[in-house]
C-alpha positions as CSV (number, residue, x, y, z in Angstrom):
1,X,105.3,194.4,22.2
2,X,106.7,196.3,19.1
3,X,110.3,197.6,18.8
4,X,110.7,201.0,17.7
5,X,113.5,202.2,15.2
6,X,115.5,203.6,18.0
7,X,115.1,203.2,22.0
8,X,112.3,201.0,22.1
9,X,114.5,198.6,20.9
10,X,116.1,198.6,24.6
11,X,113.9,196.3,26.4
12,X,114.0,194.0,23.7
13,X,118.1,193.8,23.3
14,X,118.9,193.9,26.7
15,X,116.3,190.2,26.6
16,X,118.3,189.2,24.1
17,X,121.7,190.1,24.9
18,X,121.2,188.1,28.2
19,X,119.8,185.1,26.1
20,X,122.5,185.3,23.7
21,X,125.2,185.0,26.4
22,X,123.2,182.0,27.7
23,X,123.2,180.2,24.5
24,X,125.9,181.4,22.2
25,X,128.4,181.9,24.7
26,X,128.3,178.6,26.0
27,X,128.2,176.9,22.5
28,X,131.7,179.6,22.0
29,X,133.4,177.3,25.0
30,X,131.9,174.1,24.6
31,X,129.3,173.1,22.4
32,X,127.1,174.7,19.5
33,X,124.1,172.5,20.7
34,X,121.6,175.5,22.1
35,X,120.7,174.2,25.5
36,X,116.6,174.1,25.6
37,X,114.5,176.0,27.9
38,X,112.1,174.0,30.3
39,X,108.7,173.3,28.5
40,X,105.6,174.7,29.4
41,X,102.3,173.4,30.2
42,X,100.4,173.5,26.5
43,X,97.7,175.4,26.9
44,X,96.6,178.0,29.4
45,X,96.4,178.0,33.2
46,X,93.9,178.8,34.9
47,X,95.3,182.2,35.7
48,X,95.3,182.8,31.7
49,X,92.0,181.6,31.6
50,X,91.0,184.7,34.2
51,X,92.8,187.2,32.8
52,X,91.5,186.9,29.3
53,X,87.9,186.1,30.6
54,X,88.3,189.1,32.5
55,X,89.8,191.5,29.6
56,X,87.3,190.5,27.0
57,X,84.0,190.2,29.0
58,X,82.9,193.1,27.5
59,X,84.1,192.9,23.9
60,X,81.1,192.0,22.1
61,X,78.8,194.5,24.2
62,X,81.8,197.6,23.8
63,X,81.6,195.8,19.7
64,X,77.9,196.5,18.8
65,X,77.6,200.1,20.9
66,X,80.3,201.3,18.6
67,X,79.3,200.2,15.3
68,X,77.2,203.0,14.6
69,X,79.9,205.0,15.1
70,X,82.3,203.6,12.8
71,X,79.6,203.4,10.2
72,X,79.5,207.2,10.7
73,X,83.2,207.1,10.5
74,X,83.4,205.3,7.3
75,X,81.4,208.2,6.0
76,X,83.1,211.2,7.3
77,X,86.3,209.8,5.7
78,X,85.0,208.8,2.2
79,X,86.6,211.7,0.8
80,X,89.8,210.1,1.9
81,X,89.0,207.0,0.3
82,X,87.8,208.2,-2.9
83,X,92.1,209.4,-3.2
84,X,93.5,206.4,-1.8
85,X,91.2,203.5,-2.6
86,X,88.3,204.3,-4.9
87,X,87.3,200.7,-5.5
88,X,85.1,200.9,-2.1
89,X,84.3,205.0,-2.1
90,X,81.0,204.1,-3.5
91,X,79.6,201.7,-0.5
92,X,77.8,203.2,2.2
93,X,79.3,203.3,5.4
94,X,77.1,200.1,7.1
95,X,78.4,198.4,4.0
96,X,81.8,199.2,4.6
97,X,81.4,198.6,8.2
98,X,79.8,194.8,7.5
99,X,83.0,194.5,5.0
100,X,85.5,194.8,7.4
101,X,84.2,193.2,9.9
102,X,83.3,190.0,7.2
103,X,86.8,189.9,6.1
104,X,88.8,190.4,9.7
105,X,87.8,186.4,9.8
106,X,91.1,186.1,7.4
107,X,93.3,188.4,8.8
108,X,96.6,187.0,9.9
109,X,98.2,186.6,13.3
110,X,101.9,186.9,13.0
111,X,104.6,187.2,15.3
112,X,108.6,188.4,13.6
113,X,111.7,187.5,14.9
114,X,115.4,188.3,13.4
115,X,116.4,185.1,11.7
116,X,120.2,185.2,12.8
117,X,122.2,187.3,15.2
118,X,124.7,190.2,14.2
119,X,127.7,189.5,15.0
120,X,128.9,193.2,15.5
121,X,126.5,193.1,19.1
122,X,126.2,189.2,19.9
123,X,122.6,189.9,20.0
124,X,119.8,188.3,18.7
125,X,116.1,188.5,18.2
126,X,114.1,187.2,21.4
127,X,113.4,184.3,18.9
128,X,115.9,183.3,16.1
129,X,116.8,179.9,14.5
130,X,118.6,177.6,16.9
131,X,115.6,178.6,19.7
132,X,113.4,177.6,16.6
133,X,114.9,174.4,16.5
134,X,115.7,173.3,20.0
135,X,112.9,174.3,22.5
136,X,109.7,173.6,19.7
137,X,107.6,176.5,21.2
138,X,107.5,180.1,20.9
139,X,108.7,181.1,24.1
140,X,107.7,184.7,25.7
141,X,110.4,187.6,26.5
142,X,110.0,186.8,30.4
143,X,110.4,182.5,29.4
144,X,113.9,184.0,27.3
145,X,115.2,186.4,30.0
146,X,114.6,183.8,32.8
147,X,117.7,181.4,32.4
148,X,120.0,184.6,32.9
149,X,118.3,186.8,35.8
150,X,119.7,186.6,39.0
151,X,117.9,189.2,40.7
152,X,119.2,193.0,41.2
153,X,118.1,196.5,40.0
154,X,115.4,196.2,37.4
155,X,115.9,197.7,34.3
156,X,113.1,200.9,33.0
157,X,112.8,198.6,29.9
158,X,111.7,195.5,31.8
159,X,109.7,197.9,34.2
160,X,108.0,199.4,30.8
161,X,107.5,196.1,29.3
162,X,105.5,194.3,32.8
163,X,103.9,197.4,33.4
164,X,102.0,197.1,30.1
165,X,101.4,193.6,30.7
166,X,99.4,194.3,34.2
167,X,98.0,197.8,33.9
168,X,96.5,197.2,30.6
169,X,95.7,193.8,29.9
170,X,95.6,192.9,33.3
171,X,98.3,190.3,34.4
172,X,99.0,190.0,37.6
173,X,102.2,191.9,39.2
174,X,105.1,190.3,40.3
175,X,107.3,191.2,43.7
176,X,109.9,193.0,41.0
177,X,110.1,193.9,37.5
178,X,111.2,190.2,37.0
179,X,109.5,187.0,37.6
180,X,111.4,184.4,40.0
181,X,110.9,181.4,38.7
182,X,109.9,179.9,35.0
183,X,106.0,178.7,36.2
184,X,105.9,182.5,37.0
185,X,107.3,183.4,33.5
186,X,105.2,181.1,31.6
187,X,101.9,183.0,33.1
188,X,102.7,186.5,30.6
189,X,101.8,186.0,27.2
190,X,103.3,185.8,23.8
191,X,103.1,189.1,21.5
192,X,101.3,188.9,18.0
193,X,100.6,192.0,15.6
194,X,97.2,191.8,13.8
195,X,98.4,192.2,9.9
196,X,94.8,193.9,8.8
197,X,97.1,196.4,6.5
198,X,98.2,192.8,4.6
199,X,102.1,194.1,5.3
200,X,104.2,191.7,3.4
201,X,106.5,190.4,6.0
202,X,104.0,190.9,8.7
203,X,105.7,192.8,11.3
204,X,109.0,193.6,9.7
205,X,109.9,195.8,12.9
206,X,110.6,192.9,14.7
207,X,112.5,191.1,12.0
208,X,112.9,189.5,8.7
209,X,110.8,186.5,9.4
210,X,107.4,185.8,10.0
211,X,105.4,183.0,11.6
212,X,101.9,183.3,10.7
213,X,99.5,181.6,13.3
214,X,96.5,179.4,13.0
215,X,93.7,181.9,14.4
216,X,91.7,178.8,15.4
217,X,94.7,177.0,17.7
218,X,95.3,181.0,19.7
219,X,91.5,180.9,21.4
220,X,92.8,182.9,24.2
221,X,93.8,186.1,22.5
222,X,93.4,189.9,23.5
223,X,93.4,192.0,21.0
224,X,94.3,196.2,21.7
225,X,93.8,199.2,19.8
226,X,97.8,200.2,19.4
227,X,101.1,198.8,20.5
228,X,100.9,198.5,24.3
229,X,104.8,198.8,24.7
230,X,104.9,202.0,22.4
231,X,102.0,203.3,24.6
232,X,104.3,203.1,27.9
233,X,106.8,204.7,26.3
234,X,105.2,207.4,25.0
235,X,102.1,208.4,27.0
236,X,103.3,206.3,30.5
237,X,104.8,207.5,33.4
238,X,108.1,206.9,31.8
239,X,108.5,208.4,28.8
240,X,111.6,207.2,26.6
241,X,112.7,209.4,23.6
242,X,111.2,207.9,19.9
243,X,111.3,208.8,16.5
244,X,108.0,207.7,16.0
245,X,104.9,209.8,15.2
246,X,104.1,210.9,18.8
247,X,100.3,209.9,19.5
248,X,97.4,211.6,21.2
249,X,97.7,210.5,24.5
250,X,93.9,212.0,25.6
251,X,92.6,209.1,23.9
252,X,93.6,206.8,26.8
253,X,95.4,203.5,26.4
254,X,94.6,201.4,24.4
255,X,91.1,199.1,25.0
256,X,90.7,195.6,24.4
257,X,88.6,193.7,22.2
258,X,88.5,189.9,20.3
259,X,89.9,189.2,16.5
260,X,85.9,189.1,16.5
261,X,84.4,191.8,18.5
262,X,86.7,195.2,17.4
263,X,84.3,198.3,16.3
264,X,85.0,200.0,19.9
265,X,89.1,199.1,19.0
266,X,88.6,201.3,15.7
267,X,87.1,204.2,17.3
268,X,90.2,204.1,19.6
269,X,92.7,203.7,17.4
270,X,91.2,206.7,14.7
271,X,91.7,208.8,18.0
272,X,95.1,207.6,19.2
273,X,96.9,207.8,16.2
274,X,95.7,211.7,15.8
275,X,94.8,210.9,12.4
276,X,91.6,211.0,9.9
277,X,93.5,208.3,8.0
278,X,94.1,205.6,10.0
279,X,90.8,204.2,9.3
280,X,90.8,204.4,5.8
281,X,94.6,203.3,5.8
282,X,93.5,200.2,7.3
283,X,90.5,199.7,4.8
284,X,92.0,200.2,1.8
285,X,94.6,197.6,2.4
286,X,92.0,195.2,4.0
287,X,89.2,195.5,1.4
288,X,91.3,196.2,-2.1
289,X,93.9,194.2,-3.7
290,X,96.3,195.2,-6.1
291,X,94.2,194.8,-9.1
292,X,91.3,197.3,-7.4
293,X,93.5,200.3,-7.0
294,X,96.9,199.4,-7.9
295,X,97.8,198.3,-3.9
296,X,97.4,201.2,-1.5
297,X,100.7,202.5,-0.7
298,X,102.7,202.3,2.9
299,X,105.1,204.2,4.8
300,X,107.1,203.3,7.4
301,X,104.9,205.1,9.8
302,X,101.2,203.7,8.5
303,X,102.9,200.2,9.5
304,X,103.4,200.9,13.2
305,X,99.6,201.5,13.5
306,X,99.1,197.7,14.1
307,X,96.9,196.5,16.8
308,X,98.7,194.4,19.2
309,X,97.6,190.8,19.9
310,X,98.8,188.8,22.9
311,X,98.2,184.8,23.3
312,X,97.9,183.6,26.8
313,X,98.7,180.5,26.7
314,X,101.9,178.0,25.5
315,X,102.4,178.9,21.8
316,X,103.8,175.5,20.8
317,X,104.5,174.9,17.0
318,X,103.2,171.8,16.3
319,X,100.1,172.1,14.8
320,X,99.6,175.3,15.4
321,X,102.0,177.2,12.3
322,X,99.9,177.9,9.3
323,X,103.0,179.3,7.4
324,X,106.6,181.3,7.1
325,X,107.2,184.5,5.4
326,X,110.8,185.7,5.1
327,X,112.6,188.6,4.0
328,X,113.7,188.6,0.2
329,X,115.4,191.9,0.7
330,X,117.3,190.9,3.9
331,X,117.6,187.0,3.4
332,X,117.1,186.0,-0.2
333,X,120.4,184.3,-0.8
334,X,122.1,184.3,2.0
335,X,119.8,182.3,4.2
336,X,118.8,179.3,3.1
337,X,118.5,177.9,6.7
338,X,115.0,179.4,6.6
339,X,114.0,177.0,3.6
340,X,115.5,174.2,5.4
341,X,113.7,174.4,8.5
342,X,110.7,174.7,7.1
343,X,111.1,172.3,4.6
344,X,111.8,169.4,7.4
345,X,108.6,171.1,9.8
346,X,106.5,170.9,6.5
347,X,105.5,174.8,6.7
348,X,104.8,176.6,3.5
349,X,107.2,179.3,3.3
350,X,106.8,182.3,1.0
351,X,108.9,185.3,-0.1
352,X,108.0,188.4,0.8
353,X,109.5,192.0,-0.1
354,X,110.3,193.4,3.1
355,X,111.4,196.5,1.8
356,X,111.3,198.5,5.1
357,X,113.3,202.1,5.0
358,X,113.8,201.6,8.8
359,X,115.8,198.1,8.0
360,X,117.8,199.6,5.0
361,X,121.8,200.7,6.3
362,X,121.8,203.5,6.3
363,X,117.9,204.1,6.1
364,X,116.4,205.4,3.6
365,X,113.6,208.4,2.9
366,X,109.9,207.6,4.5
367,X,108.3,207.0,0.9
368,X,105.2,205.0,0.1
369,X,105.4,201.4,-1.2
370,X,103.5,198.7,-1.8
371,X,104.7,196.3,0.9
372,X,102.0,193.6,-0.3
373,X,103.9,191.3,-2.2
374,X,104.8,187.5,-1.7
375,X,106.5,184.7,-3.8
376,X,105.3,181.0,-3.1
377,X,109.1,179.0,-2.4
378,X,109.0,175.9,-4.4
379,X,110.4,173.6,-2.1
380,X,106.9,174.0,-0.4
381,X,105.2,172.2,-4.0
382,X,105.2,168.9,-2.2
383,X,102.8,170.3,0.3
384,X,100.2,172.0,-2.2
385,X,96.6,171.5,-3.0
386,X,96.7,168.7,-5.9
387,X,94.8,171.2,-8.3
388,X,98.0,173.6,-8.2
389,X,100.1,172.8,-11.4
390,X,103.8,174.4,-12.0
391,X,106.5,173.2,-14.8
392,X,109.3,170.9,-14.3
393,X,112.0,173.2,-13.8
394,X,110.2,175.7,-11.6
395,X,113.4,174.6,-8.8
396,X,116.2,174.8,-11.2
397,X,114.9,178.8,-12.2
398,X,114.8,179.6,-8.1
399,X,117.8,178.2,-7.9
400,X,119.5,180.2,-10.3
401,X,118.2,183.8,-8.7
402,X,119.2,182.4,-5.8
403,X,123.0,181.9,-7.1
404,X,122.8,185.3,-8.6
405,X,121.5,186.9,-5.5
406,X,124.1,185.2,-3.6
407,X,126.6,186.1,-5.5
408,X,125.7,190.3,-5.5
409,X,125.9,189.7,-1.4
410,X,129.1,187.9,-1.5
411,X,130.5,190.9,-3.9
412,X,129.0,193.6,-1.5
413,X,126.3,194.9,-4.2
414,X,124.0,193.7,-2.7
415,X,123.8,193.9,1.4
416,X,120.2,195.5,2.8
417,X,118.1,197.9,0.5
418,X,119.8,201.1,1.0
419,X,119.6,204.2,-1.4
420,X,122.4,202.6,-3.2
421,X,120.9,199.3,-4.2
422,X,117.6,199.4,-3.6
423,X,116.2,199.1,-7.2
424,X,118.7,196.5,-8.0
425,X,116.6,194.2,-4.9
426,X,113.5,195.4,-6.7
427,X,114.5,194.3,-10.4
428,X,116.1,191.3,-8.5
429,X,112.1,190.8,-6.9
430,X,110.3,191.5,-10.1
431,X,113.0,189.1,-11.9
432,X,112.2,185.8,-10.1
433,X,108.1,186.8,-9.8
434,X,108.4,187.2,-14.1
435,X,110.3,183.7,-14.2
436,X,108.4,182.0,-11.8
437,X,104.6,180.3,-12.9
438,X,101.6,182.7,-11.9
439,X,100.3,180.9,-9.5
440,X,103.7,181.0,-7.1
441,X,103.0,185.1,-7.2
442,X,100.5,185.8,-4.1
443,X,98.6,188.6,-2.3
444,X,97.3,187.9,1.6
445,X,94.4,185.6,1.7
446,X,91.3,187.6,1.9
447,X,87.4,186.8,2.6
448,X,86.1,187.6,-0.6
449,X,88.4,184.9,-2.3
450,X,85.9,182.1,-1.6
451,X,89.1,179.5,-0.5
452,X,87.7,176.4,0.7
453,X,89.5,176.7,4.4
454,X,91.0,180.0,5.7
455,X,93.4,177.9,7.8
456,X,94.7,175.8,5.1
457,X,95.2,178.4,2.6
458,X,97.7,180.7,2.5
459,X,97.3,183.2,-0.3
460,X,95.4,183.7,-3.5
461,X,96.3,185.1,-6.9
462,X,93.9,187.0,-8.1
463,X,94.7,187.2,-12.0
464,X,94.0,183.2,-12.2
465,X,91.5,183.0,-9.2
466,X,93.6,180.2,-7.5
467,X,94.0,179.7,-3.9
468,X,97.3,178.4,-2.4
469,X,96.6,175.5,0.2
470,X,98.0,172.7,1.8
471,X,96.9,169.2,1.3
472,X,93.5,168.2,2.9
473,X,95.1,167.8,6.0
474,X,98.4,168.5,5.5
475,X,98.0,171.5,7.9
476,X,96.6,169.8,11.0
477,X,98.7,166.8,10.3
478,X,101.9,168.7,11.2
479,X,104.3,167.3,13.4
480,X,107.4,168.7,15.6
481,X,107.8,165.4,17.5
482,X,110.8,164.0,15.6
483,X,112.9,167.4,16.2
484,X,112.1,168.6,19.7
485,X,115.7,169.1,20.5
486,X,117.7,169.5,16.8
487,X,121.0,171.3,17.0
488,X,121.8,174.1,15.1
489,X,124.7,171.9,12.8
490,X,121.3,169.4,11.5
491,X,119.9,172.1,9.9
């Protein structure tokens, strides 16, 4: 469930104001150790099972009705693509249809969280570090919100946020807004964002760091054609003031579909968002890379088109991580807790841009950028494909942008990428890519890259035709066991 720039964000921080008080208020009187939350079944329960059996049952039937339609689409809006993305103007639009669909097989899962709190609000993200640590799951908003809710008045955020949950996707209801005990928390599921526009940082609404998901571990997924939460805000019952683009609530809300069966979601989606380019948005950034057309630009706006994608079932980590993205813009020396986490879980972690206007302070003018670009971290060399060769001193020349970096933010140059500063974070970016080997310079792994294992690769560079993957086996052979309950102070 995506967090607007404004008041969607209430649902959300209420969550995580209540979790905050439940673990960092305690660690302010006694101890800094995060207390975990109960653990979960792995795996879904039976009730899961239904409900995604259930949503989906028609997904590959609603799939092949539609895709004469969108082949139709793609031709309708080849003038659009001709501007935006000429490289793929000249296929026809069954071509283009049988493109997309081929290269949707590679499209990342990935699910953002804040990776520290701000002081100013003692709130934090419904996921942040010491939760990382402690509880070795991903657990959902209900699972976070449990430990604190003692019944009461239900809040129109929590109402908004359940509501989604049963009237489309088809949950069960509970007595109140709230569930009443854990089990019944457990049964909602966790909230992904389909990344078919390739954004850097994923889903940089929802914070500076990105966990990207095996596709293969999340079997029970329901994909929908737009943010449900955003929906509920803005075409429910109860509508919320936004400063989002409003959307065209005729088309209904949102339908549901698999990361496999989707033409019927694209149909919706072209309609919902009111827009002729939503489709080609999506395919120019799916089907092009930066050396086709120079990397279709983004707004702010284009990346809250996302379609939604929940997981019903326990999303523990072990196993089931392919890799970490985090913020250069927000975090780049300043956090190196990131780098250490994943360091011990054995996650790949790369760099990505994240220049958001919506996260800049004060935020900045809605303008296009490229929001496609990553930066391999060397500490995650040691987990590497053999074949992938990089100099000596590749960790002393990150070190030193980091030292530099950190010493801008220590100064105050260099805080988030406001009007003020935000070509210094660029030169900064394009600095440490021009120091660091070629290889370590990535764009979202793609179909058409020929990688020997979508799972275990994480990015390709497409000026030396090198994929970036783990180990044979590396990725399956990751283990949380030893850390289960790490404090906060281990890190």
């Amino acid at each position: 469930m995506a967090v607007s720039v404004t008041i969607l964000l209430l649902f959300f921080s209420t969550a995580r104001a209540h979790w905050w008080w439940h673990q960092e208020g305690a660690a302010v009187s006694s101890s800094s150790e995060a207390e975990p939350l109960p653990r979960p079944p792995p795996g879904s329960s039976a009730l899961q099972v239904g409900v995604v059996a259930t949503a989906t049952k028609d997904a590959e039937a609603l799939h092949a009705a539609a895709r004469p339609k969108v082949e139709a689409l793609f031709e309708e809006i080849r003038p659009v693509l001709e501007r935006r993305c000429p490289s793929i103007s000249k296929w026809s639009g069954s071509e283009l249809a049988r493109l997309f669909e081929s290269e949707m097989a590679a499209v990342e899962l990935v699910s953002n969280f804040y990776a520290r709190r701000d002081p100013s609000t003692k709130i934090t993200d419904d996921l942040n570090m010491n939760v990382l640590q402690v509880d070795g799951y991903w657990p959902n908003q209900w699972q976070l919100l449990w430990p604190s809710y003692e019944g009461g008045a239900c809040d129109p955020g929590y109402e908004i946020g359940s509501r989604a949950e049963v009237s489309i996707y088809g949950f069960p209801a509970w007595e109140t807004c709230m569930p009443w005990s854990f089990d019944e928390a457990s049964q909602r599921p966790l909230y992904t964002a389909v990344n078919t526009q390739k954004i850097d940082v994923g889903n940089p609404y929802f914070g500076d760091v990105a966990i990207v998901w095996k596709r293969s571990s999340n079997k029970a997924t329901i994909v929908a054609s737009a943010d449900t939460g955003m929906y509920e805000f803005t075409c429910g019952d109860v509508k919320m003031p936004h400063t989002f683009p409003q959307p065209n609530c005729t088309a209904g809300a949102p339908v549901l579909g698999t990361a496999s069966a989707f033409f019927h979601l694209i149909l919706h989606s072209q309609a919902y968002y009111n827009s002729t380019t939503w489709l080609a948005n999506h395919a120019c950034r799916l089907l092009t890379s930066e050396n086709d057309d120079g990397g279709p630009l983004l707004n702010d706006d284009d990346s809250l088109t996302y379609w939604e994608a929940v997981v019903a079932e326990s999303a523990y980590f072990d196993g089931n991580v392919r890799f970490v993205v985090a913020s250069f813009a927000s975090l780049f020396g300043d956090f190196d807790r990131v780098r250490d986490v994943c360091r011990r879980k054995g996650w790949i972690l790369l760099w990505g841009y994240g220049d958001l206007a919506a996260s800049a302070d004060p935020p900045r003018d809605n303008d296009p950028r490229p929001l496609n670009q990553r930066l391999l971290d060397p500490l995650s060399a040691a987990l590497l494909d053999e074949k992938i060769l990089y100099p000596s001193d590749v960790d002393a020349v990150f070190d030193e942008h980091w030292r530099r970096a950190a010493l801008q933010r220590r100064q105050g140059h260099w805080q988030k990428a406001n009007d003020t500063n935000a070509t210094s974070w660029q030169d900064a970016y394009a600095d440490l890519a021009a120091d660091l080997p070629l290889n370590f310079q990535l764009e979202p792994l793609a179909v058409r890259d020929n990688c020997r294992d979508l799972e275990a690769c994480v990015g390709a560079n497409r000026d030396t035709g090198h994929c970036i993957c783990y180990h044979d086996g590396l990725i399956s052979a990751q283990s949380y066991s030893n850390d289960h309950h790490e404090t906060p102070e281990q890190s």
